[in-house]
N, C-alpha and C positions, 0 to 999 in steps of 0.2 A: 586415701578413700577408705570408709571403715567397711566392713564388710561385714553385712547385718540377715541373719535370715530367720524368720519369722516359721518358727512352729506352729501351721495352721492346721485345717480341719480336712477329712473323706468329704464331709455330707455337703452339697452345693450352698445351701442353707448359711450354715456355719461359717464354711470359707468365703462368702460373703460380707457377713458380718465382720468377721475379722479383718476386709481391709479399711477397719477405721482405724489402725494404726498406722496408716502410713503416712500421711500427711505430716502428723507431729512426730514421725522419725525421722522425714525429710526435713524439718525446721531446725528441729534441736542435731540432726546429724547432717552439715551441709554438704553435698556430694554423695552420702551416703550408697553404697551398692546396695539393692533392697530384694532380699530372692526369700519366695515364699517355699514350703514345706507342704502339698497339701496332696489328696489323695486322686486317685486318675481322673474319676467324674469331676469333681473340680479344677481337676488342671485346664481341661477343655473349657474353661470359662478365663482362666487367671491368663494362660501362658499368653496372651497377646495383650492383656491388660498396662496400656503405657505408663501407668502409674507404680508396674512392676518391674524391675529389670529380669530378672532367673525365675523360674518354677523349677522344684525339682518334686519328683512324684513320688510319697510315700504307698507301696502296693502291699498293704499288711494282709490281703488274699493272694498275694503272687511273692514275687521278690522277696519280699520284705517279713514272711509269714514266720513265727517264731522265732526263738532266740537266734538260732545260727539267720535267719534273713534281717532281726535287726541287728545284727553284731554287722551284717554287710554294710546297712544302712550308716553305722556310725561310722564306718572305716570309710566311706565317698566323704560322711559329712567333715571326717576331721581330715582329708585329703585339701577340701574347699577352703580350710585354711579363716574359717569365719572369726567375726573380732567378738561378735556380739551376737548372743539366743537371747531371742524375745518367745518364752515357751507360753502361748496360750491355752495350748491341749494340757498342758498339765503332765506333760511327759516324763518319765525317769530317764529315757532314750538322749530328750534333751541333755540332759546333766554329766552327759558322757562324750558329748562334741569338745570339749577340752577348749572351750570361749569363754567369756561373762556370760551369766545368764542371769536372765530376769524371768522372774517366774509368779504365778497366781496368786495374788491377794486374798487370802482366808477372809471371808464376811458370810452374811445373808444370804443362803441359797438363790432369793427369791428376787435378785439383782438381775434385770436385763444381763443378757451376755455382753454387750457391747460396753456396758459400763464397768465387768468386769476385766475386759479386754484392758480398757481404756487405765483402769486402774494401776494395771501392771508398769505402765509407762509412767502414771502418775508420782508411785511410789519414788522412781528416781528424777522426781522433779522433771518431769518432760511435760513440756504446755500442750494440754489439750482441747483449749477448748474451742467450739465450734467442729469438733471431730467427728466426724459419720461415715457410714458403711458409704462406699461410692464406688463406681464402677464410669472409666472414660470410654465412653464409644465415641471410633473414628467416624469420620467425614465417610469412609467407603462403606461402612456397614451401618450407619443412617440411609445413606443414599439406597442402599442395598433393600432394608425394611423398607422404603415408600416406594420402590419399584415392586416388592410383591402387594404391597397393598392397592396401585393404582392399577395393574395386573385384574388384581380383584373385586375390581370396581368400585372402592371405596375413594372419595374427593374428601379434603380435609375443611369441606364445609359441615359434612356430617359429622356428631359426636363418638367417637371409638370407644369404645366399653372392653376392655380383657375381662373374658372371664377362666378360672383352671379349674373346674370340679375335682381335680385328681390330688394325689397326695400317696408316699409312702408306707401309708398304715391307715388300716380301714376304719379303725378306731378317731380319725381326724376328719373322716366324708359327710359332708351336708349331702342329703339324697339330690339326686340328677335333674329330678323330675323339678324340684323348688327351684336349681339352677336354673331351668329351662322356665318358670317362670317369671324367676327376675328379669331372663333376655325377652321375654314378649313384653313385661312392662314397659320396659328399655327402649325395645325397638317402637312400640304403641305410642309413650306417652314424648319421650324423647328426639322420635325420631332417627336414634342410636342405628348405629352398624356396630354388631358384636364378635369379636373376635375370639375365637374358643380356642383356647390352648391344650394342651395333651400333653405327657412326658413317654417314653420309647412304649412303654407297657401300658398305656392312658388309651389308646385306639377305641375300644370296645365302648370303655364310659364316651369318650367326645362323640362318637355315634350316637350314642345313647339320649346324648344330651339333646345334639341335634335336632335330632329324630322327633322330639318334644317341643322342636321350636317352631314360631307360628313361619316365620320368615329365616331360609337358611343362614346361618352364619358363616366368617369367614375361618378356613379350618386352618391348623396351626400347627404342621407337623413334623417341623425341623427340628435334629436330634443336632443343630448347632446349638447351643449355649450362646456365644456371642449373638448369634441371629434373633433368638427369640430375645434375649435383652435390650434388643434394638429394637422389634417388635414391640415389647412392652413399653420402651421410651418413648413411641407414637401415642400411647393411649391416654385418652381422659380422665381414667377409670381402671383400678383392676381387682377384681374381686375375686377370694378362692381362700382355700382351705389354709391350714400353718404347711407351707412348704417351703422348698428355695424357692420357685419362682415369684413367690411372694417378695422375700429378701431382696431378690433381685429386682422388683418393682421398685420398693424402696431409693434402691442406689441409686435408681436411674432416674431416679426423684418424680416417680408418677405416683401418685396420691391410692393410698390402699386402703379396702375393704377386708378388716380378715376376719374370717370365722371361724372362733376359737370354743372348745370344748373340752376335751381331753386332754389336751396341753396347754400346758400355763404357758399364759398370756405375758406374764407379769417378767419373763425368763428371755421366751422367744418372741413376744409379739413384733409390729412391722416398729420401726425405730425411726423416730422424725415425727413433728407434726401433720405432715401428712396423714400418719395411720390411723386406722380407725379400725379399734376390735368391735365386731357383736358379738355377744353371748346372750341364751336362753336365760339366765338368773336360774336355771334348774339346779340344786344341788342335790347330789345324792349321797354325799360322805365321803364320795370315792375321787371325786374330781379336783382339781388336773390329778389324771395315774401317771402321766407322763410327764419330766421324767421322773425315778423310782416307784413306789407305790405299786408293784405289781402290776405294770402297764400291761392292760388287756385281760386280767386276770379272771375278770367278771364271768368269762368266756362270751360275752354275748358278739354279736357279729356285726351290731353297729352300736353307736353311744349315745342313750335316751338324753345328756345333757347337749350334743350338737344338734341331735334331732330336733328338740325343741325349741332353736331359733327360726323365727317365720319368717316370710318373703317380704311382710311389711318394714319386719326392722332393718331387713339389709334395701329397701329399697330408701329407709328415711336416713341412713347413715350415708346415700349414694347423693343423696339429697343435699347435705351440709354445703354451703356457700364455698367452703376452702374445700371442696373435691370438682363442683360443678361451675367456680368461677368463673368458666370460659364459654359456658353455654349461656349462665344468666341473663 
């Protein structure tokens, strides 16, 4: 059995994306032992993921923090005895586990991550294709999401709409208030039940949102990672800012709305057919700042190119046949 472990990412986002390597390491490595590399917020997503065998948790704030915590970090990794580093972080840490290592393809900044993920594997003739970010949710944590939704009064005759207004960096927020719009369209013209998500520090905005809406929505405010995945796998629909749980829409192969501004689209946007970016077409010279480009640097406190996408274009991109196919 080879024994293979994937230098993956901290951000939920990231470590998302990155399990589109697994599938084409399970083909081309039969049996393979598959243990990802990734930071503690994403471990609570990965570590029951069946598609995973191991999680081990990089804590580059705890543990792991400066050179004497990664020198601990190498000394577990080369205890683990691995055959093969697949480094997608781009690690020098990597290159010290004492394995093969397969490491980042130099190209185009401006390559989706996923293709350059993809590439890494590519280079040593590893078949990729059909390869995508994917996440398995069990039979008990499906079961689990349509008990709190029936709970909540929601029957799976009505349309479910996700929506996240929240996000990492305020520099990526559509205002609340245009959220709260879309869900009264939704609920109005649709007949939608809206599902409002939150992340630990999101409370304040999903109130906010709320609070805005013609007809309450259903609140969402489990700090499980599997749970809300499973949650979003229910939906018709899921609209929100460039975050993980976008990502994680993705995986779970629910058809995504994202609103993109500040951050290139072209880098991180949702991956699959499914996705659907809006943007404003507002350019100001400065856009995507993220990443490089002195992201934030403007100082302003929100970003006049998100600003400027209206309620109508995220209601006509909601609109397309391959999002609403099920209501048609």
């Amino acid at each position: 059995m080879k024994k293979i472990l994937v230098f993956s990412f901290s951000f939920i986002g990231d470590a998302v994306l990155s399990t589109a390597v697994i599938q084409p390491l399970r083909r081309h490595f039969l049996n393979a032992h598959i243990t990802f590399l990734v930071g503690p917020r994403a471990s609570d997503l990965l570590a029951t993921e069946p598609n995973i065998d191991a999680v081990i948790v990089y804590d580059n704030r705890g543990e792991h923090a400066g050179w004497r915590g990664r020198l601990r970090l190498v000394k577990t990794l080369r205890h683990d005895k691995f055959d093969l580093i697949v480094n997608l972080r781009d690690s020098l840490t990597a290159r010290c586990v004492g394995a093969e290592h397969w490491g980042m393809v130099r190209g185009d900044s401006n390559r989706h991550a996923v293709t350059r993920y993809l590439e890494v594997l590519q280079k040593r003739d590893v078949d990729t294709i059909g390869a995508h970010p994917h996440l398995q949710l069990t039979e008990g944590e499906l079961t689990a999401a349509h008990g709190f939704l029936a709970e909540a009064g929601w029957t799976s005759e009505q349309l479910l709409i996700g929506i996240h207004p929240g996000g990492n960096w305020v520099h990526k927020l559509w205002d609340a208030a245009n959220y709260a719009r879309v869900a009264n369209a939704l609920v109005e013209k649709r007949n939608a039940t809206i599902l409002l998500f939150a992340g630990p520090n999101e409370r304040e905005l999903q109130t906010q949102v709320a609070n805005l809406m013609d007809v309450p929505p259903i609140l969402v405010q489990t700090d499980n990672l599997r749970h809300l995945a499973a949650l979003i796998s229910t939906c018709d629909v899921y609209i929100g800012n460039d975050t993980g749980p976008m990502h994680i829409a993705s995986a779970v192969d629910t058809p995504v709305v994202a609103l993109f501004g500040s951050t290139n689209h072209l880098r991180s946007g949702p991956y699959g057919e499914k996705g659907t970016v809006v943007q404003s077409g507002i350019d100001l010279g400065c856009n995507p700042c993220h990443p490089g480009r002195n992201p934030g640097g403007c100082g302003a406190g929100s970003c006049e190119v998100i600003a400027g996408i209206t309620v109508e274009q995220v209601l006509a991109a909601v609109k397309r046949p391959i999002i609403l196919e099920t209501s048609s």
